[in-house]
C-alpha positions in Angstrom: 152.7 115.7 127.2 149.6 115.0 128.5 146.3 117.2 126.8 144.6 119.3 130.4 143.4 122.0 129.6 140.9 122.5 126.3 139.8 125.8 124.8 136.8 126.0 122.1 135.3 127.8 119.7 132.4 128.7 117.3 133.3 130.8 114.7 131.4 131.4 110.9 127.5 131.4 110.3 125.7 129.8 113.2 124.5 126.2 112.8 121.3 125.0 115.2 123.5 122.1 117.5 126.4 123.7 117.6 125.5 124.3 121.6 125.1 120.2 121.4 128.6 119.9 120.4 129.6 122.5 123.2 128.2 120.2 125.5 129.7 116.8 124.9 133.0 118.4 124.3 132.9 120.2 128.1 131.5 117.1 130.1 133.5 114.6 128.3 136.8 116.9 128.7 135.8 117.2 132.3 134.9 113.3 132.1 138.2 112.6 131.6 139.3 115.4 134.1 140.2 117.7 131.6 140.1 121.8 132.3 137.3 123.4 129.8 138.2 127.0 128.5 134.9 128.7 126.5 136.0 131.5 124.4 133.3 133.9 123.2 132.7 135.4 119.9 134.9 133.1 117.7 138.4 133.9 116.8 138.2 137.3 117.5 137.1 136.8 120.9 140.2 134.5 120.9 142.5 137.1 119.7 140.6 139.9 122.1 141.0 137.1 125.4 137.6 136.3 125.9 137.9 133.3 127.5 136.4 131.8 130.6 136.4 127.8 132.5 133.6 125.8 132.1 131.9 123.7 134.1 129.5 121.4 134.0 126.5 123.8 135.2 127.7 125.8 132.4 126.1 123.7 129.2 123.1 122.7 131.5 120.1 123.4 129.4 121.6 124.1 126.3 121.2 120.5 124.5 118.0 122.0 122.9 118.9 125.4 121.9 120.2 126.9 118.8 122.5 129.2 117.8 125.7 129.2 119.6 126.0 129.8 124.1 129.2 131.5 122.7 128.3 133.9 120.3 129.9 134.2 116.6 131.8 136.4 114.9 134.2 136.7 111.5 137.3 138.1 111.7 138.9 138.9 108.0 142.0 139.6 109.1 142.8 136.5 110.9 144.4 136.0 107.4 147.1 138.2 109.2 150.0 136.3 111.1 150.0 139.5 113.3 147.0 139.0 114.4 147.3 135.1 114.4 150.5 135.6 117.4 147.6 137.6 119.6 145.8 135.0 119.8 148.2 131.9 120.1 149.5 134.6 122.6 146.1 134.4 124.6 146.1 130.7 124.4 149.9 130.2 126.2 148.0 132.9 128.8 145.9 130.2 129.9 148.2 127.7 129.3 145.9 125.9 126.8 147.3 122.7 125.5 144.4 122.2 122.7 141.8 124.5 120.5 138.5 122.4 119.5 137.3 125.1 116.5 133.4 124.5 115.9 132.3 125.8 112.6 132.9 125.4 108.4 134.7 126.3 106.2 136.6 129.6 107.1 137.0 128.3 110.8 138.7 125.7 109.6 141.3 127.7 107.7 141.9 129.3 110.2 142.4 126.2 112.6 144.9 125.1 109.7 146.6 128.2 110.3 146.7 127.8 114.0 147.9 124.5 113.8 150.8 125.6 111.3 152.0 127.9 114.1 152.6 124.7 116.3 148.8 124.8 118.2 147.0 121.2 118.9 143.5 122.4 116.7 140.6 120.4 115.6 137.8 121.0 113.6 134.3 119.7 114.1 132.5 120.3 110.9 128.8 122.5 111.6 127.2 124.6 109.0 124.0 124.3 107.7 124.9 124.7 104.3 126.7 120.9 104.1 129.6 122.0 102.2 132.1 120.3 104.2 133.3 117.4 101.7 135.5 115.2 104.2 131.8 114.4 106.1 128.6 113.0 104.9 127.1 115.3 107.4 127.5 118.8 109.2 125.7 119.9 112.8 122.8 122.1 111.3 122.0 120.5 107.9 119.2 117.9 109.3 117.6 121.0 111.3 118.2 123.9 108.2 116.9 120.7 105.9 113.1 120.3 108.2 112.9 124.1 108.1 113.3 124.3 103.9 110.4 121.1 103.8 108.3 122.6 106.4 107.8 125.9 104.3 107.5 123.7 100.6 104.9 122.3 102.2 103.4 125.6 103.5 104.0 126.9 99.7 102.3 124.2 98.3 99.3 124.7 99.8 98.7 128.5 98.6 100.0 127.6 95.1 97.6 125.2 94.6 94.6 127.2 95.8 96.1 130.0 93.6 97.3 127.7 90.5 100.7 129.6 91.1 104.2 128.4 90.1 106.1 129.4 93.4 110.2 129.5 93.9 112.0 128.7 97.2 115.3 130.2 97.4 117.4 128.1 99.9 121.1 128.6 101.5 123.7 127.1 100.7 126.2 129.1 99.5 128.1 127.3 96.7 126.6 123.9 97.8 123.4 122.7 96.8 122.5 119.9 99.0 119.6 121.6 101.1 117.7 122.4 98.0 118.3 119.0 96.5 117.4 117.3 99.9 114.4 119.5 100.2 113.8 119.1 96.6 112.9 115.6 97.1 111.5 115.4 100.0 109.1 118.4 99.0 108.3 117.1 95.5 109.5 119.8 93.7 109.1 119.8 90.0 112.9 121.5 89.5 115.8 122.3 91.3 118.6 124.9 89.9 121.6 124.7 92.2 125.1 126.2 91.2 127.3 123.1 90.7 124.4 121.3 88.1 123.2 124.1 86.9 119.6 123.7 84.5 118.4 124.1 80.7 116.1 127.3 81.2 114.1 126.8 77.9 113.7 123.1 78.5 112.1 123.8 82.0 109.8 127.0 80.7 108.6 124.9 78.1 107.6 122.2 80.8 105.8 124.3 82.7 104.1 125.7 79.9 103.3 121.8 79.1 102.3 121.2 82.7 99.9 124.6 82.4 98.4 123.6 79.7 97.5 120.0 81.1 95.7 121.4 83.8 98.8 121.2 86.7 97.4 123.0 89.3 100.8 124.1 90.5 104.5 123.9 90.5 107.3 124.1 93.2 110.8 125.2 92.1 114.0 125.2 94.4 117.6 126.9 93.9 120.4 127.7 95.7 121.0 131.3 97.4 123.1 133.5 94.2 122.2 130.5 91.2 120.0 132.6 89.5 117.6 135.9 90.7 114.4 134.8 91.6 112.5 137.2 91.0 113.5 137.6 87.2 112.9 134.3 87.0 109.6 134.4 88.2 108.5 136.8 85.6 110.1 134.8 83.0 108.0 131.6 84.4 104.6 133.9 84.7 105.3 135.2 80.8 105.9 131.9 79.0 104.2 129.1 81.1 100.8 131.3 82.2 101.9 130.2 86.0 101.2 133.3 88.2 104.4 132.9 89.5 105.7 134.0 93.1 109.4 134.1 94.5 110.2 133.2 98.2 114.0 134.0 99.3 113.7 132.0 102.9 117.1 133.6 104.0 118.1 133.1 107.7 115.1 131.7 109.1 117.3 128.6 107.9 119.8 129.0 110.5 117.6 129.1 113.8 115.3 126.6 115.8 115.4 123.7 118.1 118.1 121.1 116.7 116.7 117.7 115.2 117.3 114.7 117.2 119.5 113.9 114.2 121.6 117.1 114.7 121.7 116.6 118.9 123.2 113.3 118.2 125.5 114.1 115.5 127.0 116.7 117.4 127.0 115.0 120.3 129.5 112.5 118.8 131.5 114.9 117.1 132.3 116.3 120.6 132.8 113.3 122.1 135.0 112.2 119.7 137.5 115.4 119.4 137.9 114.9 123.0 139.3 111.4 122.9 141.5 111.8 119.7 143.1 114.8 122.1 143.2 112.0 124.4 145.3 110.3 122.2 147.1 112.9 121.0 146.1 113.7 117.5 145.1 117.3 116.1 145.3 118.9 113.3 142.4 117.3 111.7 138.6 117.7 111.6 136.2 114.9 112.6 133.4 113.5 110.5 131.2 110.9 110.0 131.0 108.5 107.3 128.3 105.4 106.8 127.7 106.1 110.4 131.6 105.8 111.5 133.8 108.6 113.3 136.4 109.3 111.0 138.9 112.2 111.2 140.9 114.1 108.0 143.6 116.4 108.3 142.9 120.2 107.7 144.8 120.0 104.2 143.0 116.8 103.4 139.4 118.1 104.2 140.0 121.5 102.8 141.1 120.3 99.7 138.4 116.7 99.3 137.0 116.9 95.9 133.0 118.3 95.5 131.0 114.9 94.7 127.6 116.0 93.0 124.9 114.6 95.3 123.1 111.2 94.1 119.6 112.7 94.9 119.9 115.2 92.1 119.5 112.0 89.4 116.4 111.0 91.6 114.5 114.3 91.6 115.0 114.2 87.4 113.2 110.7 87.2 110.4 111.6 89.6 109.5 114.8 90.0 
């Protein structure tokens, strides 16, 4: 049967370009003369009915926005089949043949379970945290990523004229690639992030070292719950003679104009959940891979092993 009409979603922790991918998934349904269903306020909005058709005048002027047109929301107990059948009940109210699901992680276990109960879902992978495995990128991470440099590169310039040792705590949740990418491109001296973990003494006693040589100053990043920062930062102060300073940069991380890079990466992702509707596939979650589309099944993606980013080696041999 033929895919007409198209409900979507955001759902988790906003991600700036997420209103990019809202976009190219209503005009190239309607393209195709699909019926565009928004639903507001993510799976619970689903399960509450808030849904309404889009049109074309709807995502005018949102290309450049961030956050979400749609609003977000986290619903626990979509765990719940109970509350799963109220909102695959909403869905044959409108006679919705396919869900797109915008988000990470959690949205796309709960696409999985929509999907189990017999709904056409997929995934489009954006969260600014880049902790989607099946992808080498997420919607968000480019913009989240010039927001982390942009304030290293504020830090740095205070540290120096105060010879301080200063820590930026990133996001990131249980993945470390926005300090490690901001690590590098912000020159930072170390970077402690939950899956690599670092040698405490070993990197006290180089700051000491670095002190001692006359090294005006030293930037440190690390992944949201890796280590307190502010403990650390009196360790640092004690041994190494830095006066040290702790910066948790928090959600600051999540807003803004998307990047280019994030516009057209959603953009595509949009596009291209659209036409594998078209062709009748679901149940999987589109990505991008050496600059290819590519599209993994919910299990699959869920489940893709954590590969420790390559950059981490680089920032060792030059910071």
């Amino acid at each position: 049967m033929a895919i007409k009409r198209i409900a979507f979603l955001t759902s988790g922790g906003d991600a700036p370009g997420m209103n990019a991918a809202i976009r190219a998934v209503v005009r190239s349904g309607l393209t195709l003369g699909m019926e565009m269903f928004g639903v507001y306020d993510g799976y619970k909005g689903l399960v509450e009915g808030k849904i309404e058709q889009f049109t074309s005048k709807n995502v005018s002027h949102i290309l450049d926005r961030g956050g979400t047109i749609l609003g977000s929301a986290r619903l626990p107990e979509f765990t719940e089949k109970v509350v799963r059948d109220l909102a695959v009940k909403q869905l044959k109210k409108y006679f919705i043949d396919a869900l797109i699901v915008i988000g990470g992680d959690g949205t796309f276990k709960g696409g999985q379970k929509l999907a189990e109960m017999g709904i056409k879902v997929i995934g489009i992978p954006a969260t600014i945290d880049n902790d989607v495995t099946s992808t080498d990128s997420t919607i968000g991470f480019s913009t989240a990523l010039n927001t982390v440099v942009d304030a290293i590169d504020k830090l740095r310039d205070t540290s120096e004229s105060h010879h301080r040792c200063s820590i930026l705590e990133t996001m990131g949740r249980d993945c470390g690639d926005l300090a490690i990418y901001a690590g590098v491109c912000g020159g930072a001296e170390y970077v402690i992030t939950k899956e690599t973990g670092f040698d405490k003494k070993a990197m006290l006693e180089s700051l000491r070292k670095k002190k001692l040589k006359g090294r005006r100053h030293a930037i440190i990043l690390t992944t949201e719950n890796a280590v307190n920062v502010h403990k650390l930062a009196k360790e640092i102060e004690d041994y190494s003679g830095y006066e040290t300073r702790a910066t948790v940069l928090g959600y600051v991380q999540r807003g803004g104009k998307p990047t280019p890079e994030d516009r057209v990466l959603a953009s595509r992702f949009g596009n291209y959940a659209i036409e594998l509707l078209q062709q009748d596939i679901s149940g999987v979650i589109v990505g991008i891979s050496h600059n290819d589309m590519i599209h993994m099944t919910f299990d699959e993606s869920i489940k893709c092993p954590f590969v420790k980013s390559q950059l981490f080696d680089l920032i060792e041999k030059i910071r």
